[in-house]
C-alpha positions as CSV (number, residue, x, y, z in Angstrom):
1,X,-24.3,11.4,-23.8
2,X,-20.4,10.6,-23.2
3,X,-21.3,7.2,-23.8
4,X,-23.1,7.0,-26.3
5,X,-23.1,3.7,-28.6
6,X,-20.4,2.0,-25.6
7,X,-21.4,-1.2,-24.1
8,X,-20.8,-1.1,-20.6
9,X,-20.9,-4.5,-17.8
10,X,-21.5,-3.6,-13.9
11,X,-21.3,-6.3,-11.5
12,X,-23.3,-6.3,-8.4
13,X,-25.1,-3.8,-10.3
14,X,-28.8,-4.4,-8.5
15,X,-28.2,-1.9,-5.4
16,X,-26.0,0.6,-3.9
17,X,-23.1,2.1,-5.9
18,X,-23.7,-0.8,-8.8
19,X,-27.1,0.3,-9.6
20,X,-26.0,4.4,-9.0
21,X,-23.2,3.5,-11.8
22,X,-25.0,1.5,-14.2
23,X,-28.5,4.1,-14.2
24,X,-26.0,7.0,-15.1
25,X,-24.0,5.1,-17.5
26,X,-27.3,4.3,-19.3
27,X,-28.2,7.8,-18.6
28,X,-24.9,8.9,-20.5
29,X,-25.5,6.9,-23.6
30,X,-24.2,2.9,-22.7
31,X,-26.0,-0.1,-23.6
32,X,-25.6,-1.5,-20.2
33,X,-25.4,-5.4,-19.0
34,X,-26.5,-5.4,-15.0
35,X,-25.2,-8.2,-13.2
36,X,-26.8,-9.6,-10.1
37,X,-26.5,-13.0,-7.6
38,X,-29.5,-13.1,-5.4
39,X,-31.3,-9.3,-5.7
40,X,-33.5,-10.3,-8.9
41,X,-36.5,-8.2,-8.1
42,X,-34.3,-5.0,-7.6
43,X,-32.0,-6.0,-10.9
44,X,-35.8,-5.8,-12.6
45,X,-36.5,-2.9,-11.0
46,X,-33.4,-1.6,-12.2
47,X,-34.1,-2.8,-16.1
48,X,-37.6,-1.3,-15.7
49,X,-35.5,3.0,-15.2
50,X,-33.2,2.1,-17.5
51,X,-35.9,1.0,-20.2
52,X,-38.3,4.1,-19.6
53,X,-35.3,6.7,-20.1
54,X,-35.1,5.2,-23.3
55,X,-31.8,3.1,-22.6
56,X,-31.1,-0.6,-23.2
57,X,-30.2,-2.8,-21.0
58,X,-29.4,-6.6,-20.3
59,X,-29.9,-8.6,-16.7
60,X,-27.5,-11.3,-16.5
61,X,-27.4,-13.2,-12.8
62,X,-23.9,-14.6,-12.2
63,X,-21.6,-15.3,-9.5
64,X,-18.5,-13.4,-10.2
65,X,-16.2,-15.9,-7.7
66,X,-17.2,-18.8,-10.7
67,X,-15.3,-18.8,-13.7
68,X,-17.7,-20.4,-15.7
69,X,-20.5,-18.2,-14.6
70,X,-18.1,-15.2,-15.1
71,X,-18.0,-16.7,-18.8
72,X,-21.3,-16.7,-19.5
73,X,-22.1,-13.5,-18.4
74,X,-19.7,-12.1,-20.9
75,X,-20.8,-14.3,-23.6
76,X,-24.5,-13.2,-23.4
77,X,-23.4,-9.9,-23.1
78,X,-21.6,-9.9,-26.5
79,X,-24.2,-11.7,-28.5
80,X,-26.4,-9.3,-26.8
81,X,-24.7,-5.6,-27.6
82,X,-21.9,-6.9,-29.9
83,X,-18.7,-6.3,-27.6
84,X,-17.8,-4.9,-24.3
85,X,-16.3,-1.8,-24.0
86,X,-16.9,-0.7,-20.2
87,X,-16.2,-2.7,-17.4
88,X,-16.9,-1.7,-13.5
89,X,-15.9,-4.7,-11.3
90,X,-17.9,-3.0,-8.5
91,X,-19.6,-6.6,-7.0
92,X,-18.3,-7.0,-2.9
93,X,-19.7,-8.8,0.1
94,X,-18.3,-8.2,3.7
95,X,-18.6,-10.0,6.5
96,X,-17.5,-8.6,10.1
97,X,-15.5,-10.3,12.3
98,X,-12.3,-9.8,14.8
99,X,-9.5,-11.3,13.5
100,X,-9.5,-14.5,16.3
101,X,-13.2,-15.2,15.2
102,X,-12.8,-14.9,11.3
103,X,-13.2,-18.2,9.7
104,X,-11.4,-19.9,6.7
105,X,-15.0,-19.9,5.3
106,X,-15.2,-16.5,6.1
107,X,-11.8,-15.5,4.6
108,X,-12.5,-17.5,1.2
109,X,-15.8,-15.9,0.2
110,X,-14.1,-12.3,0.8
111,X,-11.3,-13.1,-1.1
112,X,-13.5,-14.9,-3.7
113,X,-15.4,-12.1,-4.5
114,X,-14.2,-8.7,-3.5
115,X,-10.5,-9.9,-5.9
116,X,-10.7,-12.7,-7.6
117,X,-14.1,-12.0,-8.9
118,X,-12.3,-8.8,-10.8
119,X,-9.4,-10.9,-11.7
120,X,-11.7,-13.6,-13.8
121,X,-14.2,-10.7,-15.1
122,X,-11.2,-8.8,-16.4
123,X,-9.5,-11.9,-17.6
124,X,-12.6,-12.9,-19.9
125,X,-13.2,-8.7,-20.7
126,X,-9.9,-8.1,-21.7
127,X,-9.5,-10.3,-24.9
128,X,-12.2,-8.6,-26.4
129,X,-11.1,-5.4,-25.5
130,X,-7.4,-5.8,-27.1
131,X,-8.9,-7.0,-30.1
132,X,-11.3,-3.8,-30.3
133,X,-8.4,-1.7,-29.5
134,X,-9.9,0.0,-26.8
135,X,-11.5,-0.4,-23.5
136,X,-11.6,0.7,-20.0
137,X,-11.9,-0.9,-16.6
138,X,-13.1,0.3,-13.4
139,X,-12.5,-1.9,-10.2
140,X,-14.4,-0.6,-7.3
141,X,-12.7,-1.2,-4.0
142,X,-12.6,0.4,-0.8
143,X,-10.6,3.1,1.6
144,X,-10.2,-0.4,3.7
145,X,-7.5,-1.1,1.6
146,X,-5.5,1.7,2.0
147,X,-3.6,2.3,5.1
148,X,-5.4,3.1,7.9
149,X,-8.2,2.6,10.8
150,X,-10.7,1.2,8.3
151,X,-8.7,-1.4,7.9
152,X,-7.9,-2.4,11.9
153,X,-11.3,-4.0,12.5
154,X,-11.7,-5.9,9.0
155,X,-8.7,-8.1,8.0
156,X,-10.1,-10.7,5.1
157,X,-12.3,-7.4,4.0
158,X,-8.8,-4.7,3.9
159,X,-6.3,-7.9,2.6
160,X,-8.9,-8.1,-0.5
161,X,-9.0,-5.2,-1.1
162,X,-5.7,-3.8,-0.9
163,X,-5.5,-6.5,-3.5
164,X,-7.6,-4.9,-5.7
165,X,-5.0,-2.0,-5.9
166,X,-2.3,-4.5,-7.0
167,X,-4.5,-6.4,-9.2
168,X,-5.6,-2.4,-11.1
169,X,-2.0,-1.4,-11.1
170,X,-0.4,-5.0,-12.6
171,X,-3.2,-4.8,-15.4
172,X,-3.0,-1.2,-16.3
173,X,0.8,-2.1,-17.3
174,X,-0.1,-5.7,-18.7
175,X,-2.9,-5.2,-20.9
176,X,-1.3,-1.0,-22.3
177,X,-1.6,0.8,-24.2
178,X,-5.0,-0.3,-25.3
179,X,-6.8,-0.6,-22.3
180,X,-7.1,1.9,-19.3
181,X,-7.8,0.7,-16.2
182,X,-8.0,2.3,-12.7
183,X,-9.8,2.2,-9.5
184,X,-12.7,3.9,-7.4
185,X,-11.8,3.7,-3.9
186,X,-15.6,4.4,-1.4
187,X,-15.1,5.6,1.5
188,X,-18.6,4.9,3.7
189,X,-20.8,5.1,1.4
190,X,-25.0,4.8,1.9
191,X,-25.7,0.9,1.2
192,X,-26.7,-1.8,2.5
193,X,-23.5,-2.7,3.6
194,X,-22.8,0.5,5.6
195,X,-26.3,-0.2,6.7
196,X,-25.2,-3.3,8.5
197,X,-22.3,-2.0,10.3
198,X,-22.6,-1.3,14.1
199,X,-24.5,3.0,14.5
200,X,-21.3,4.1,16.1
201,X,-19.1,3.1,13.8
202,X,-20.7,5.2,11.2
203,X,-20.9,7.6,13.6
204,X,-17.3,7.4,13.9
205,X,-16.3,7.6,10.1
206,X,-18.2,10.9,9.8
207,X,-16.6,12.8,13.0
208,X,-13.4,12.1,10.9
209,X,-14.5,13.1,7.4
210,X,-13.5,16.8,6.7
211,X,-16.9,16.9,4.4
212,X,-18.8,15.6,7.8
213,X,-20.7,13.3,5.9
214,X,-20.7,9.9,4.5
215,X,-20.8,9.2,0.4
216,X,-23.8,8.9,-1.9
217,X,-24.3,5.6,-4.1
218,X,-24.1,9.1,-7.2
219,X,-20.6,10.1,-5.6
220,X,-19.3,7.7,-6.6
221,X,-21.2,7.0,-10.0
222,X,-19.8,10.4,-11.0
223,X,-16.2,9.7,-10.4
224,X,-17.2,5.6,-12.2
225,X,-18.3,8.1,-15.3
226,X,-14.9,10.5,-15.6
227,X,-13.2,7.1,-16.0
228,X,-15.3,5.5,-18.1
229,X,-15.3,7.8,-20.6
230,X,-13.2,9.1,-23.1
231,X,-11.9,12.8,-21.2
232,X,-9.8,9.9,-18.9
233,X,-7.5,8.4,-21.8
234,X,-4.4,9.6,-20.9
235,X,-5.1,8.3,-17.3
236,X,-3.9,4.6,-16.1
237,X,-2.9,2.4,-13.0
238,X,-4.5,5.3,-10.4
239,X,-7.0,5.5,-7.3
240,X,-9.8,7.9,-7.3
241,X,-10.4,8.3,-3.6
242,X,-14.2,9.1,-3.0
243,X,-14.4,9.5,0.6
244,X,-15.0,13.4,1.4
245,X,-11.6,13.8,2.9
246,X,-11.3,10.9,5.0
247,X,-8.6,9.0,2.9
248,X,-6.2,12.0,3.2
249,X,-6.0,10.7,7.6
């Protein structure tokens, strides 16, 4: 029960490393606010653990690319647990395309919601944070952002998220000493998303993973947790890789 008596926010919390993070966070103690856009039934689902461990927990569908969605969420989460103390910008779309075929359509929704969605839910987070004292946020990225072959095939996808580094790194000195926050960086992980890249890719990523396998939506929860809580205050502006190995090529 590290948590216990935090309120914690996770968007893009209905599936993959979302739901892993915000189960376990509930598991650890946190009230916990699950954000979704389309995947109602599996946000419910969700709700429906959380509530038979014994947690609480809030559903709250918004579109983290929209300000004013982004502001609601965090207004209903307030009135709803009293403050936020926990934020895991984990919500990401990707769409795969060769460079000469990506689209400005394409580009923008990337960009809209894999960094400036955890621009504007940090933005509307962090006042309530300073004023509390204390706080911690989590922005879930990608080993895409780093450099190297991930990032060849995926430009809109990699320039997003190396962005997310900047974006962790420029808060983590802007909003000190009272708020901590650092990144999680996946490597290929067992979603849907990984589920909808090409067989050989995957195939690929795990010939050159020194664990010789790919990630668990729980690796990563695990790592989501350490920050989250309390044992990480000393710790600011970093990357956590997750990736068995594979961000060391």
């Amino acid at each position: 029960m590290r948590l216990q008596g935090k309120v914690a926010l996770v968007t893009g919390a209905s599936r993959g490393i979302g739901r892993a993070t915000a189960k376990l966070l509930a598991q650890e103690g946190a009230k916990v606010a699950v954000n979704y856009t389309r995947s109602e039934k599996e946000a419910q689902s969700l709700a429906e653990e959380i509530n038979k461990q014994g947690g609480e927990v809030l559903l709250v569908k918004a579109d983290v690319s929209k300000a004013d969605e982004v502001k609601g969420m965090v207004q209903k989460t307030v009135e709803r647990f009293g403050g936020i103390d926990i934020l895991v910008n984990n919500a990401g779309v990707i769409i795969v395309s060769p460079f000469l075929d990506l689209t400005e359509e394409m580009w923008d929704k990337m960009v809209d919601v894999n960094l400036k969605g955890p621009y504007l839910c940090s933005k509307e987070v962090a006042p309530i944070m300073l004023n509390q004292k204390k706080g911690k946020i989590i922005n879930i990225f990608s080993v895409s952002g780093l450099a190297q072959r991930t990032a060849l095939g995926n430009v809109a996808y990699a320039a997003a998220k190396a962005g997310v580094i900047g974006l962790t790194r420029s808060l983590a000195v802007n909003l000190s000493p009272h708020i901590n926050v650092n990144a999680v960086s996946p490597g290929l992980t067992e979603t849907d998303m990984a589920a909808s890249l090409p067989p050989e890719r995957n195939r690929m990523v795990i010939e050159e993973t020194p664990l010789k396998r790919i990630g668990k939506p729980d690796d990563l929860a695990y790592a989501v947790l350490f920050l989250a809580s309390d044992e990480s205050d000393f710790i600011t502006g970093e990357v956590i890789t997750v990736s068995g190995g594979r961000g060391m090529r």
